[in-house]
C-alpha atoms as an extended CHARMM CRD file, in Angstrom:
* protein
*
       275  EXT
         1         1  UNK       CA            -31.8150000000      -21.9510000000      -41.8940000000  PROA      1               0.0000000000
         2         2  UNK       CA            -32.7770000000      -19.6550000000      -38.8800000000  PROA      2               0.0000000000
         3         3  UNK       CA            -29.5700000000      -20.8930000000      -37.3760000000  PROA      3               0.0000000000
         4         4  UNK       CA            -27.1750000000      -20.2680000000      -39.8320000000  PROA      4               0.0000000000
         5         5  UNK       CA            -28.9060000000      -16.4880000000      -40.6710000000  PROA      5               0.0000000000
         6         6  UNK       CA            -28.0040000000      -15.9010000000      -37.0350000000  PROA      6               0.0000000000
         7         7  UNK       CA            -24.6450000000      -17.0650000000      -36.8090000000  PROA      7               0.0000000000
         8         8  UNK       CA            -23.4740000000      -14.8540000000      -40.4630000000  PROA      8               0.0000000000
         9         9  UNK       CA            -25.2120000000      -11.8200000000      -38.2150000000  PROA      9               0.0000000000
        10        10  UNK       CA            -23.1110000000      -12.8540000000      -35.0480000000  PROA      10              0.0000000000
        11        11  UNK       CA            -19.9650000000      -12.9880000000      -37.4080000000  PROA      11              0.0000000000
        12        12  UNK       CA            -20.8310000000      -10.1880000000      -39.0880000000  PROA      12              0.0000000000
        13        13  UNK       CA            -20.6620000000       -8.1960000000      -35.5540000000  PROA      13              0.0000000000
        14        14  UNK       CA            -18.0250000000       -9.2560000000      -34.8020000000  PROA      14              0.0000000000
        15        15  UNK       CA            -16.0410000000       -8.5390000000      -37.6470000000  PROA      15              0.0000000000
        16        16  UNK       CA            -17.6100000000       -4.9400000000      -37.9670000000  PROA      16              0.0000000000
        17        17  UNK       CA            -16.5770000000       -5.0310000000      -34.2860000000  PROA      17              0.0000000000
        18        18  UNK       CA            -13.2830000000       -5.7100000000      -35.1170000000  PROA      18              0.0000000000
        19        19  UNK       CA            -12.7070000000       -2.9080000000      -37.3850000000  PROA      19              0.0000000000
        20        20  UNK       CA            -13.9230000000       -0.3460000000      -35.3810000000  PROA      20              0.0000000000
        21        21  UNK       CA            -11.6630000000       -1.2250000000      -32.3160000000  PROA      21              0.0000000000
        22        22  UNK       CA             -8.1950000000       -1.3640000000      -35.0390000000  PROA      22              0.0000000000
        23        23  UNK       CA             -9.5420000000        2.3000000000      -36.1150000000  PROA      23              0.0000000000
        24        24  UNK       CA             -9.6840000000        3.2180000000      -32.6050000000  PROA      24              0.0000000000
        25        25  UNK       CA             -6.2320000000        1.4130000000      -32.0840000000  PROA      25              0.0000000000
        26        26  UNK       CA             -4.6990000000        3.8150000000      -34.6240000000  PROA      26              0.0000000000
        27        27  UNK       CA             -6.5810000000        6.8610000000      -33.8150000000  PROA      27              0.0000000000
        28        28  UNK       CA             -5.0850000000        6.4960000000      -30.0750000000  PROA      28              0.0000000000
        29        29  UNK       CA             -2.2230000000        5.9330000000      -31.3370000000  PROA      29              0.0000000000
        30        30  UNK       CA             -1.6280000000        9.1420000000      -32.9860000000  PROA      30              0.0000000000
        31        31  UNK       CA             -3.8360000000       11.3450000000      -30.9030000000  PROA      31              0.0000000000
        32        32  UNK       CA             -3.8660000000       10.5340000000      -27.3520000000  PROA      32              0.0000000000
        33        33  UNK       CA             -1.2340000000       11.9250000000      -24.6100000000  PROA      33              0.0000000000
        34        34  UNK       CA             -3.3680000000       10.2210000000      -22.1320000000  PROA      34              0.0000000000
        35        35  UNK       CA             -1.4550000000        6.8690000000      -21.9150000000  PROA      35              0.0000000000
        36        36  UNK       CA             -2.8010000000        5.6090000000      -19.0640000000  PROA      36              0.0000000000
        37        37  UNK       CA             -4.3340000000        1.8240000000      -19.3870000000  PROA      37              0.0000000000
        38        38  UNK       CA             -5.9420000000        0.0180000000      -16.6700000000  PROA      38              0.0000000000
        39        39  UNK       CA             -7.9580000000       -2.9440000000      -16.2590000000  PROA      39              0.0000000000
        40        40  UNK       CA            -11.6960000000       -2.6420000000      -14.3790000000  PROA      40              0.0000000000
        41        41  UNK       CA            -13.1540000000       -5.2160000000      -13.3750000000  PROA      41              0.0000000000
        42        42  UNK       CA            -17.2090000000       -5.7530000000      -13.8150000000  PROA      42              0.0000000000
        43        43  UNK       CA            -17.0420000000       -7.5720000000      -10.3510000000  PROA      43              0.0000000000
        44        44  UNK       CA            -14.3120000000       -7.6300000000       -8.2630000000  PROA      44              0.0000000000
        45        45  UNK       CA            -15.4530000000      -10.6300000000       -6.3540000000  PROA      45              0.0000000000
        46        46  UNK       CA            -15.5370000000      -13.8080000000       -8.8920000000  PROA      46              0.0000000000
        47        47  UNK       CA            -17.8330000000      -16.5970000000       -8.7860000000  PROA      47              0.0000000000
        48        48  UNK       CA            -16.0350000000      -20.0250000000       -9.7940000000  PROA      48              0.0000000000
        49        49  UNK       CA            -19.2650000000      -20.7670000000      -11.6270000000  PROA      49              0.0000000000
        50        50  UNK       CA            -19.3730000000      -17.9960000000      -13.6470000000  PROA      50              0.0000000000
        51        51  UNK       CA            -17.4750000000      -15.9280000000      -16.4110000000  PROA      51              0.0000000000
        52        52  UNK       CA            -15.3410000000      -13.4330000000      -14.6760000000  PROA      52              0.0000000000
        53        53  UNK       CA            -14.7460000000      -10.4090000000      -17.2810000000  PROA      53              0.0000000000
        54        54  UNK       CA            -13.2430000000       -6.9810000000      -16.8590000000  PROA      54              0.0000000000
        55        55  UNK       CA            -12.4360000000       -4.1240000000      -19.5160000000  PROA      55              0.0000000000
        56        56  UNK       CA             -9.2900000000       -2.7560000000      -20.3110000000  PROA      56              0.0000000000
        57        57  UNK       CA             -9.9610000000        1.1560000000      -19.9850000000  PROA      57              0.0000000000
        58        58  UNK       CA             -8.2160000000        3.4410000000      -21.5420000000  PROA      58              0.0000000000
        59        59  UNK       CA             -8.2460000000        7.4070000000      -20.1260000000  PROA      59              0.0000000000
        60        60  UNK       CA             -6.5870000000        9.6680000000      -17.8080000000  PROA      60              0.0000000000
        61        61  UNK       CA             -7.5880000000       10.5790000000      -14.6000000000  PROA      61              0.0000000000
        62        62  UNK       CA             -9.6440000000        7.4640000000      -13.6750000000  PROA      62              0.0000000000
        63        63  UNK       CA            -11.9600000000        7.9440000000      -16.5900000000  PROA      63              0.0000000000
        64        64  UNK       CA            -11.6150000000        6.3900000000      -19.8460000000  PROA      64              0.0000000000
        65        65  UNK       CA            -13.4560000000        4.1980000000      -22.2910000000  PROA      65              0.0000000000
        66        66  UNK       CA            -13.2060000000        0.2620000000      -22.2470000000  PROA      66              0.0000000000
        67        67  UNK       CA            -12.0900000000       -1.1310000000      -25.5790000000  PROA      67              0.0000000000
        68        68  UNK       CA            -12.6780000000       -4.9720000000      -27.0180000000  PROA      68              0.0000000000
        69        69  UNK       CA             -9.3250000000       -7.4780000000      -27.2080000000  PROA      69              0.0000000000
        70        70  UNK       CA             -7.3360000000       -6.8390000000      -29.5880000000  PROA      70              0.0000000000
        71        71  UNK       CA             -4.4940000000       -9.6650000000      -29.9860000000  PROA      71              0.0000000000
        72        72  UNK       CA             -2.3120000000       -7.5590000000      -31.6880000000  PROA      72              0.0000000000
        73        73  UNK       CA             -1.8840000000       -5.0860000000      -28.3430000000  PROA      73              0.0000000000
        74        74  UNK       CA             -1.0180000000       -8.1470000000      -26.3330000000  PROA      74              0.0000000000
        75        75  UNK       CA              2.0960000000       -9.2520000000      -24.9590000000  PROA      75              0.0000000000
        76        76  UNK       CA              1.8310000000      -10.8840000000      -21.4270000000  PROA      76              0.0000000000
        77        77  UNK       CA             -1.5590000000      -11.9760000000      -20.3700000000  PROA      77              0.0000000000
        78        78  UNK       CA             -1.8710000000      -14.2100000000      -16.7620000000  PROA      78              0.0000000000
        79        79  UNK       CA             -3.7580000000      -14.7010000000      -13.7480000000  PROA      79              0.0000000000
        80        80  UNK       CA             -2.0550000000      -15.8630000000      -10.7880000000  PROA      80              0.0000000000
        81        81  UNK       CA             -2.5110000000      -17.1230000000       -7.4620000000  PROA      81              0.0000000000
        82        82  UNK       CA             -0.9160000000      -18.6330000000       -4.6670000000  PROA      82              0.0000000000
        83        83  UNK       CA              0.3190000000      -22.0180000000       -6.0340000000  PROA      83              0.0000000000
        84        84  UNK       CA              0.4770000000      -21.1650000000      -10.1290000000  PROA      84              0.0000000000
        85        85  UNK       CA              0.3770000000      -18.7110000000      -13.2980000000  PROA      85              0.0000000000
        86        86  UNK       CA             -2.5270000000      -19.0210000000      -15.7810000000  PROA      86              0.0000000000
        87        87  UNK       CA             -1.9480000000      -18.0690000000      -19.6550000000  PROA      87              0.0000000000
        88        88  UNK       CA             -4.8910000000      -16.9590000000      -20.8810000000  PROA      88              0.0000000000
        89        89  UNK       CA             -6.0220000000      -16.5490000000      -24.4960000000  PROA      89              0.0000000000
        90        90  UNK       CA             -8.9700000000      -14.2330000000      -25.5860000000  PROA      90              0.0000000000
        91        91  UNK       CA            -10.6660000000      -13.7220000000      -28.7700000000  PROA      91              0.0000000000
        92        92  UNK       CA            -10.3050000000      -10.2130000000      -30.8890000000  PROA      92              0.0000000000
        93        93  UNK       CA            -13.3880000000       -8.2280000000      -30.4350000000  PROA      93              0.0000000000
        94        94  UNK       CA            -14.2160000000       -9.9860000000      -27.0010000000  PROA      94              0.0000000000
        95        95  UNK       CA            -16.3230000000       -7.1870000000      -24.8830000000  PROA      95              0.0000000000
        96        96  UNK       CA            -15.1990000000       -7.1210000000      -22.5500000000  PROA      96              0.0000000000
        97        97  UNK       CA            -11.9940000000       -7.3070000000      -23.5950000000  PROA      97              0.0000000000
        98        98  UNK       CA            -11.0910000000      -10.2520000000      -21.1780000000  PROA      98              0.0000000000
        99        99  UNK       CA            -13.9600000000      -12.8870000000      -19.7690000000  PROA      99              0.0000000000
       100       100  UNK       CA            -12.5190000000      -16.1010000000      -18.3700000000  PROA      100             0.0000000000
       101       101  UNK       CA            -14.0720000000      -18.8960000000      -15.4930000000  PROA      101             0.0000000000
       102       102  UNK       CA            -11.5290000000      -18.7940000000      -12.5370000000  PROA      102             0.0000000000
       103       103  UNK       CA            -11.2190000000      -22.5940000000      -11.4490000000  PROA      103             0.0000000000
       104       104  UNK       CA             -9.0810000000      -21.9470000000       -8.2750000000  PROA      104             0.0000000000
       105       105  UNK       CA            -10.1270000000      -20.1170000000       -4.9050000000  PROA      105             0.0000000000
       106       106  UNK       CA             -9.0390000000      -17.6260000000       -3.3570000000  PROA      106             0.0000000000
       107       107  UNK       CA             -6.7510000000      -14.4190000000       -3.8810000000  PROA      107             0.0000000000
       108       108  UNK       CA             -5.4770000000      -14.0230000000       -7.6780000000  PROA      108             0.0000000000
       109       109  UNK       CA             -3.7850000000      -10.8550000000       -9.5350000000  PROA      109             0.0000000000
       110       110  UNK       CA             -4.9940000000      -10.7530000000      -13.1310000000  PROA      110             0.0000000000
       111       111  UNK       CA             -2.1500000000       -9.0400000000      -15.3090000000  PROA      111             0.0000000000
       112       112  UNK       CA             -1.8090000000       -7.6830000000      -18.6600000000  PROA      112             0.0000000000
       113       113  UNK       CA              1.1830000000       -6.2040000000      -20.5830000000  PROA      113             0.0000000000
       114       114  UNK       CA              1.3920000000       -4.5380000000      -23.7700000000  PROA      114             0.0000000000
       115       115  UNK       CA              3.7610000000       -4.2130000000      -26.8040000000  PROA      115             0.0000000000
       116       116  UNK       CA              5.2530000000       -1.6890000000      -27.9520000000  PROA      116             0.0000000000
       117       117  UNK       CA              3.5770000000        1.5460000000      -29.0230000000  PROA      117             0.0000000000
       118       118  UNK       CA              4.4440000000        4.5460000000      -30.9150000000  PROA      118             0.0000000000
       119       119  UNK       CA              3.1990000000        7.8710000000      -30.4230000000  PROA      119             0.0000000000
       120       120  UNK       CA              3.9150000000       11.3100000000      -31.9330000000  PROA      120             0.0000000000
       121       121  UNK       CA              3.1290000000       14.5610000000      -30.2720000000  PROA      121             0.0000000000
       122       122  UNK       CA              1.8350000000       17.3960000000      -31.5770000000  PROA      122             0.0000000000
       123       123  UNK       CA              3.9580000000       19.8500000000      -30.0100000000  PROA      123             0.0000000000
       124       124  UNK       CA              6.7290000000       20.1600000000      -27.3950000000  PROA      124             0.0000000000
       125       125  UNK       CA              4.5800000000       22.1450000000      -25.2730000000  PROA      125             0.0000000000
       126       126  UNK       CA              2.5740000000       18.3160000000      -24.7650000000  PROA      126             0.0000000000
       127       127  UNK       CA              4.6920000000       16.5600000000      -24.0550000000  PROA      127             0.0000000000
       128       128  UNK       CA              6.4250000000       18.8990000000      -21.5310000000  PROA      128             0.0000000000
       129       129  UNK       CA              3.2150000000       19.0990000000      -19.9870000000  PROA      129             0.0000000000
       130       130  UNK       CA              3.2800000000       14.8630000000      -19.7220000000  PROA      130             0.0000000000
       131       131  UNK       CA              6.8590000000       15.2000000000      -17.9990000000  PROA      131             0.0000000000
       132       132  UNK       CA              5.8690000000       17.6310000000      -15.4900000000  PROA      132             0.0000000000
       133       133  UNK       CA              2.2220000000       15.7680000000      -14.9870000000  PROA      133             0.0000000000
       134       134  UNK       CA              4.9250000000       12.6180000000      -14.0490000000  PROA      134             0.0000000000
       135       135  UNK       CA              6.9230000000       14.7920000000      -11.4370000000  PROA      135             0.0000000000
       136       136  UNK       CA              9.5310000000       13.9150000000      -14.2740000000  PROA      136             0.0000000000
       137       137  UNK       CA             11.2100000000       17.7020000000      -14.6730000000  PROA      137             0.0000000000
       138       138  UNK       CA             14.8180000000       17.0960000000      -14.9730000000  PROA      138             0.0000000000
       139       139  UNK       CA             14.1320000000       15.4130000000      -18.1000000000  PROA      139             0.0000000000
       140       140  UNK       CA             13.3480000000       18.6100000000      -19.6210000000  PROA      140             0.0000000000
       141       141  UNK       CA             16.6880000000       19.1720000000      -19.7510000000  PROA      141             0.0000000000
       142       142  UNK       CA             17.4170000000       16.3780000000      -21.9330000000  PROA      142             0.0000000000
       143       143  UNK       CA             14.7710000000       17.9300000000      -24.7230000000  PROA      143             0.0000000000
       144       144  UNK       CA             15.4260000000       19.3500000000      -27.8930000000  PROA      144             0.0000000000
       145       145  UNK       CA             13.2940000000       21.6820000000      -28.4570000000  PROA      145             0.0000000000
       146       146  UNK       CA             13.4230000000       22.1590000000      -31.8280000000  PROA      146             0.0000000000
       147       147  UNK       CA             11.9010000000       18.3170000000      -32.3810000000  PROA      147             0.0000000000
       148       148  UNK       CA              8.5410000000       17.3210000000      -32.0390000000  PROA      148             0.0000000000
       149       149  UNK       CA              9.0500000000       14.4900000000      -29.4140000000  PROA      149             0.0000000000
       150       150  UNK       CA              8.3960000000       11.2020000000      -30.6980000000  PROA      150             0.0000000000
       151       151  UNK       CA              7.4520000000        8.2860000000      -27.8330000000  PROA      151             0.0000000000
       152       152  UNK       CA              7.1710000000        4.3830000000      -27.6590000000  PROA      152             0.0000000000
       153       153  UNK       CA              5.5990000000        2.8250000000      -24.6590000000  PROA      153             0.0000000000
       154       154  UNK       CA              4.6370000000       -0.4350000000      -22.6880000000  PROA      154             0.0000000000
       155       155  UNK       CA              2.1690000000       -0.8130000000      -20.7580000000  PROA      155             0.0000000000
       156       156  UNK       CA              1.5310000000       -2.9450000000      -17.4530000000  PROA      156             0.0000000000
       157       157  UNK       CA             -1.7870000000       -3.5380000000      -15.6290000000  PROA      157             0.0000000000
       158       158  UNK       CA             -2.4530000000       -5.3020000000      -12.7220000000  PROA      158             0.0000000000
       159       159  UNK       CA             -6.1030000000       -5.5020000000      -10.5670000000  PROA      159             0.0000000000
       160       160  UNK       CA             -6.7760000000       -7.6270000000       -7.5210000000  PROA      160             0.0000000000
       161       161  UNK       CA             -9.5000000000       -9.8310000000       -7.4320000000  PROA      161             0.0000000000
       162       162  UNK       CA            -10.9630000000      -12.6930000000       -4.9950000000  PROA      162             0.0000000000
       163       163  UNK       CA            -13.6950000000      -15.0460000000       -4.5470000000  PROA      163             0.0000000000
       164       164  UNK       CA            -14.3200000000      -13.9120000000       -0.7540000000  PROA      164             0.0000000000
       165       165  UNK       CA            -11.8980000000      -16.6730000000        0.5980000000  PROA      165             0.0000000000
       166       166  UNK       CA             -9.4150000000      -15.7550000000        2.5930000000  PROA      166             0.0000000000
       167       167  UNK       CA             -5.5650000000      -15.5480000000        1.8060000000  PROA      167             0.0000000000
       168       168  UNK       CA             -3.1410000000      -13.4040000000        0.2130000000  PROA      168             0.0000000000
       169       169  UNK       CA              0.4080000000      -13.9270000000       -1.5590000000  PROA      169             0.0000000000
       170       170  UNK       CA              2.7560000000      -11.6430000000       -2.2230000000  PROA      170             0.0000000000
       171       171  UNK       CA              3.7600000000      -11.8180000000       -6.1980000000  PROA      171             0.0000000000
       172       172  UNK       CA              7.9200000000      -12.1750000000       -7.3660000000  PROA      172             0.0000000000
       173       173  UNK       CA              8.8280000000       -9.1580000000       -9.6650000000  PROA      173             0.0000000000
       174       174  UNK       CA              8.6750000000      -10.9140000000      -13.1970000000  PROA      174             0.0000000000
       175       175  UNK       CA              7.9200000000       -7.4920000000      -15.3940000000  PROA      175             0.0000000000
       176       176  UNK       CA             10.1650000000       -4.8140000000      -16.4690000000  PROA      176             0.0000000000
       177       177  UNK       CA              8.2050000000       -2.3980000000      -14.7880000000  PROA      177             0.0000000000
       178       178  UNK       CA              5.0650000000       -3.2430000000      -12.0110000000  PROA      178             0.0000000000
       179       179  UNK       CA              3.4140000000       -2.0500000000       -8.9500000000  PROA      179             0.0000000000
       180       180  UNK       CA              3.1950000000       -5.3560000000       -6.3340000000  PROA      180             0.0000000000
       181       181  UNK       CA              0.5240000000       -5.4520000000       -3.2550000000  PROA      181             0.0000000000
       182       182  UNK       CA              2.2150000000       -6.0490000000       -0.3410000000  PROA      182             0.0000000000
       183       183  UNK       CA             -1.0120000000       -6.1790000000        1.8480000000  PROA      183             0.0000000000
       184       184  UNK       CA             -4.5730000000       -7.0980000000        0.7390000000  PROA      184             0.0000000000
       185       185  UNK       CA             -7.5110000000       -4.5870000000        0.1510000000  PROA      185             0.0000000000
       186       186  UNK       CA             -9.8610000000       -7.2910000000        1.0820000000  PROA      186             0.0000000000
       187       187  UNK       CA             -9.8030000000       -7.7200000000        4.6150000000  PROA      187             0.0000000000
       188       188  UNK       CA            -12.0550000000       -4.4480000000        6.6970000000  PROA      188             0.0000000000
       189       189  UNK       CA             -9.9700000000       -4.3240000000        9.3520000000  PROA      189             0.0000000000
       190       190  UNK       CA             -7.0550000000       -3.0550000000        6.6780000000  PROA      190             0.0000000000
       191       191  UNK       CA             -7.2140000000        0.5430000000        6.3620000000  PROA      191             0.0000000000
       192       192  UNK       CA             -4.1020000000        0.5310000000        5.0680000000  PROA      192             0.0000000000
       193       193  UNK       CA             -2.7770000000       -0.4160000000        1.6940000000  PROA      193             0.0000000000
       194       194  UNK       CA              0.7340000000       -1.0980000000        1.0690000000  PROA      194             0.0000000000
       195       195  UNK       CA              2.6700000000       -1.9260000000       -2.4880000000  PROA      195             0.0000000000
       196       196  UNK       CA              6.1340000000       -1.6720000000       -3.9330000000  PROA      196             0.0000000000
       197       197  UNK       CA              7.2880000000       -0.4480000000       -7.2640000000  PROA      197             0.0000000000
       198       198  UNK       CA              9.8600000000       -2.1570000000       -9.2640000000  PROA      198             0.0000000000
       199       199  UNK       CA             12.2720000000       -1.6700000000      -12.1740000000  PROA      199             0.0000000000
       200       200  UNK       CA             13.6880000000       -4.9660000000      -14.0840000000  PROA      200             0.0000000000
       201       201  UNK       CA             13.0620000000       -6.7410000000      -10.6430000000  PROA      201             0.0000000000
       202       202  UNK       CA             14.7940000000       -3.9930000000       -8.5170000000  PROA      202             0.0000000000
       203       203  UNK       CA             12.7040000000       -1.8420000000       -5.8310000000  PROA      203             0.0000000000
       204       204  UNK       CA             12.4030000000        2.1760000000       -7.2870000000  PROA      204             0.0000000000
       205       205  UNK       CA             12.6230000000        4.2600000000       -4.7620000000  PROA      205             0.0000000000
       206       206  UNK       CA             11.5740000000        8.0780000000       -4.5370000000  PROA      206             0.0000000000
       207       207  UNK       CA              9.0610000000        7.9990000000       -7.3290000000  PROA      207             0.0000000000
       208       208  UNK       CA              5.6850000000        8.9730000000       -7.8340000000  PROA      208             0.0000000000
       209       209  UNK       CA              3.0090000000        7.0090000000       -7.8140000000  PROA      209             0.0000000000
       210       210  UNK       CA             -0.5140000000        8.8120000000       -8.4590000000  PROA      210             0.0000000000
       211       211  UNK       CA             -3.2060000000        7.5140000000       -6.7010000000  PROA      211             0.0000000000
       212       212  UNK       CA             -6.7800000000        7.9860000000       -8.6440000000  PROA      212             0.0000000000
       213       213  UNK       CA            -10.0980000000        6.9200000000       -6.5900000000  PROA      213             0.0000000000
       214       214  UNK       CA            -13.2810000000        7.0300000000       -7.2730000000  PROA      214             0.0000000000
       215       215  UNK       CA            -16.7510000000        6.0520000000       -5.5850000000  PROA      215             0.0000000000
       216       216  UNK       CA            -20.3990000000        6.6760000000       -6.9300000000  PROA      216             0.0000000000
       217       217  UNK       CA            -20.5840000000       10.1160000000       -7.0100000000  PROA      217             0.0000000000
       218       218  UNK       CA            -16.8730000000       11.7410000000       -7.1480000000  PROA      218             0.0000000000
       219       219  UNK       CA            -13.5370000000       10.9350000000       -8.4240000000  PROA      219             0.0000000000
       220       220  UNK       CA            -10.4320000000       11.8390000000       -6.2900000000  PROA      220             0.0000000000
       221       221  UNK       CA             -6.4840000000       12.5190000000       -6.6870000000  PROA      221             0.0000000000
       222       222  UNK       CA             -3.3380000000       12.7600000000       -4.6400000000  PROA      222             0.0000000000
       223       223  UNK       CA              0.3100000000       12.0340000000       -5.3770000000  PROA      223             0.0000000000
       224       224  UNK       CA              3.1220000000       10.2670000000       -3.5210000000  PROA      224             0.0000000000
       225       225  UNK       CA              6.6500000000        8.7210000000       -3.2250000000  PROA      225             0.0000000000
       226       226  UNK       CA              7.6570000000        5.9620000000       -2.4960000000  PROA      226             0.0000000000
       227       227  UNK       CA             10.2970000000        5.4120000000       -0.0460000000  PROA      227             0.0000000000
       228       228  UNK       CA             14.1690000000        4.5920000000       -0.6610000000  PROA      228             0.0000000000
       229       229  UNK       CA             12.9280000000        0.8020000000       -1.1260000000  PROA      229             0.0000000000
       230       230  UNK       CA             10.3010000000        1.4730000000       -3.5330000000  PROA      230             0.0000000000
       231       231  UNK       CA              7.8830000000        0.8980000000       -0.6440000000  PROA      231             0.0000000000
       232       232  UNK       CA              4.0520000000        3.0030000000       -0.5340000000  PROA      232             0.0000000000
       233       233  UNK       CA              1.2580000000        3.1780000000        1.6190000000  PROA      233             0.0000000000
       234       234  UNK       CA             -2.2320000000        4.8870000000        0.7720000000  PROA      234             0.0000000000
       235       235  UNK       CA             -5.2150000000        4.9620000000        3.0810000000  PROA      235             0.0000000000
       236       236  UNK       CA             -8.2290000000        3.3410000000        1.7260000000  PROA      236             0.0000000000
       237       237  UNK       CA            -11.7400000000        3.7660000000        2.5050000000  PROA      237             0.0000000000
       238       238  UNK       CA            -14.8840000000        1.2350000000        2.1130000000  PROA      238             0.0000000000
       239       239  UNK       CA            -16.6830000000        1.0010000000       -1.4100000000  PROA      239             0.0000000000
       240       240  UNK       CA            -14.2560000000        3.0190000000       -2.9630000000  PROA      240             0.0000000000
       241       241  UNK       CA            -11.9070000000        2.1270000000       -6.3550000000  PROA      241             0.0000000000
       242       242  UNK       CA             -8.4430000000        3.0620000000       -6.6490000000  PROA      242             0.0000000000
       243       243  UNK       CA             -6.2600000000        3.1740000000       -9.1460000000  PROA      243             0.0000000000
       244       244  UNK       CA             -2.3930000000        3.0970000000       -8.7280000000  PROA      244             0.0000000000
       245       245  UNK       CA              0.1880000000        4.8360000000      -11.8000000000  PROA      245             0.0000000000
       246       246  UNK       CA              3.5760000000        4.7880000000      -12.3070000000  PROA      246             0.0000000000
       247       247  UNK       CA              5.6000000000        5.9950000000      -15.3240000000  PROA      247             0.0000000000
       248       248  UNK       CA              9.0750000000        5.4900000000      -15.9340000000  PROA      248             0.0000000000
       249       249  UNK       CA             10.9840000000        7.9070000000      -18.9820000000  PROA      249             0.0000000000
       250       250  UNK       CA             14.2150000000        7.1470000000      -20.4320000000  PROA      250             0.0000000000
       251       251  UNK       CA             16.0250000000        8.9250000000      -23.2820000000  PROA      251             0.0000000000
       252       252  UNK       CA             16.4700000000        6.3730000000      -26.2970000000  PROA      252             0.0000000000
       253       253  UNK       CA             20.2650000000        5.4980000000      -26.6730000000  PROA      253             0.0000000000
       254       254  UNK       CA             21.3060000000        5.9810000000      -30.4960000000  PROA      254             0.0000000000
       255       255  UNK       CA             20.8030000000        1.7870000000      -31.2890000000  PROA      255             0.0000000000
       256       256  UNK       CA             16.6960000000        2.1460000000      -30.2470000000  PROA      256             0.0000000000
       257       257  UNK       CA             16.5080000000        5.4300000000      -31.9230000000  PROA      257             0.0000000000
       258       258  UNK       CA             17.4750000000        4.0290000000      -35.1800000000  PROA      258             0.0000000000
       259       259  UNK       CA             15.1320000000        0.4720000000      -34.5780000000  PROA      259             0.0000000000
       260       260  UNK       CA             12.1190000000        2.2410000000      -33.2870000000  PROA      260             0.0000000000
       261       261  UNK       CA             12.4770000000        5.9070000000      -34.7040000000  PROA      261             0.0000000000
       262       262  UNK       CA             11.6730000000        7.4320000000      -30.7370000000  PROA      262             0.0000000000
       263       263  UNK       CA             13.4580000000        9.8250000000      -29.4290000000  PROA      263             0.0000000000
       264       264  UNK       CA             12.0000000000        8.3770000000      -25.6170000000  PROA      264             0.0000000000
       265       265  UNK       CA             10.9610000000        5.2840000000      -24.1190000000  PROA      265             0.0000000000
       266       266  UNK       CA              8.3480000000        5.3600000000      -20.9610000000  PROA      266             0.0000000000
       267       267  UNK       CA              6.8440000000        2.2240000000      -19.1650000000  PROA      267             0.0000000000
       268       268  UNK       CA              3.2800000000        2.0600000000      -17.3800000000  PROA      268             0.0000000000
       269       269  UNK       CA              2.5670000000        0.5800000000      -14.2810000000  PROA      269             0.0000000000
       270       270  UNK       CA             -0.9530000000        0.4270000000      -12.9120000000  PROA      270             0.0000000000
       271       271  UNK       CA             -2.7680000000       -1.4460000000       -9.8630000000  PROA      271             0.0000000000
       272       272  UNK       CA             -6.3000000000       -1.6840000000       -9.5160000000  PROA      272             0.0000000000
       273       273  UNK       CA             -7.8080000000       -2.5270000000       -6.0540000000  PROA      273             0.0000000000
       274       274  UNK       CA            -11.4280000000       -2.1080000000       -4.5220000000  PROA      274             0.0000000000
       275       275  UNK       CA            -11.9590000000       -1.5490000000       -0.4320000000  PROA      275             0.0000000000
């Protein structure tokens, strides 16, 4: 009897659980300019014994709140390493949103890719201020202004992740839009970190890429380009977090417009690493 009180509570949960992250889901939806989505690991070094797990944040500026899985959010979900890719399922209203046991050793990149989502702002005014945030400008030019801007957008997270081992791969550009490492954060004598961003599997050069960091007492912020290959390089220092954005804008062409009512289309690229 005891037994099957507890497990109507536990379902209970997580079906009150449930609800409160699809009210969330719509609230953001409507309200937030902030479109930023990364994934945070609660330990970046994994122990093959145990369950790794890591929230997917959503914020701006390297703070944000971490919401449960929510299948419907979820296009692409993998971990890979050296030698294979990984599809991994999760359960809506896990917290955090993904906890898995990592049976390989060694270097891995968890990512995570979202569908399609549709946002509405409340003024031109925002969304101007999201296009110059993006060192995006000349696409002012391209606005009407008499039009409250209308938005879908993908998202595509990345973080780092290792079991202490050494070794490092480089991933093959698979995404429509994603930040790759080129070096490792894990090894001291590094002070360096390199990456390179890439369009439909085609280096981007001369964009931005904001760099957020943060360590236990401050949170920090610079902005970069990459060079005419899409190649960057940020230094990194000991026991801090970074996180790495990217955001690609596009004008919808008259055949999206008319299948997902946007006026503009923007992918997300993000890269999580600890020093």
């Amino acid at each position: 009897m005891n037994i099957n009180i507890l497990k109507n509570i536990n379902l209970l949960k997580q079906i009150l659980f449930l609800f409160v992250i699809i009210f969330l889901v719509i609230f953001l939806k409507i309200k937030v300019y902030a479109h930023e989505l990364w994934l945070e690991p609660i330990n970046f070094n994994f122990n093959n014994k145990e369950l790794f797990k890591t929230n997917i944040n959503i914020g701006q500026n390297f703070m944000g709140s971490p919401f449960g899985f929510y299948s419907p959010n979820k296009k692409n979900l993998y971990l890979e390493n050296r030698n294979k890719v990984t599809q991994i399922s999760q359960r809506d209203g896990d917290f955090p949103a993904i906890q898995m046991l990592i049976s390989e050793q060694g270097f891995h990149v968890l990512n995570y890719e979202t569908n399609n989502e549709f946002l509405k702002y409340d003024s031109v005014e925002k969304f101007e201020d999201f296009v110059k945030e993006q060192g995006l400008q000349s696409t002012i030019d391209k606005l009407d202004r008499n039009k409250i801007p209308t938005e879908n957008y993908r998202r595509f997270a990345k973080v780092l992740i290792t079991d202490g081992n050494k070794g490092f791969f480089i991933q093959k550009s698979k995404l429509d839009f994603e930040i790759i490492a080129l070096s490792t954060p894990y090894k001291l004598k590094n002070s360096f970190f390199e990456f390179q961003l890439f369009e439909k599997n085609k280096p981007l050069g001369n964009w931005q890429i904001t760099i957020f960091s943060k360590d236990e007492n401050n949170t920090y912020k610079e902005k970069i380009k990459t060079n005419s290959n899409g190649v960057g390089k940020i230094k990194t220092i000991e026991n801090r977090t970074y996180l790495l954005s990217a955001v690609k804008l596009n004008k919808a062409n008259y055949f999206q417009k008319l299948k997902f009512k946007s006026d503009w289309f923007s992918l997300w690229a993000s890269l999580v690493i600890k020093k």
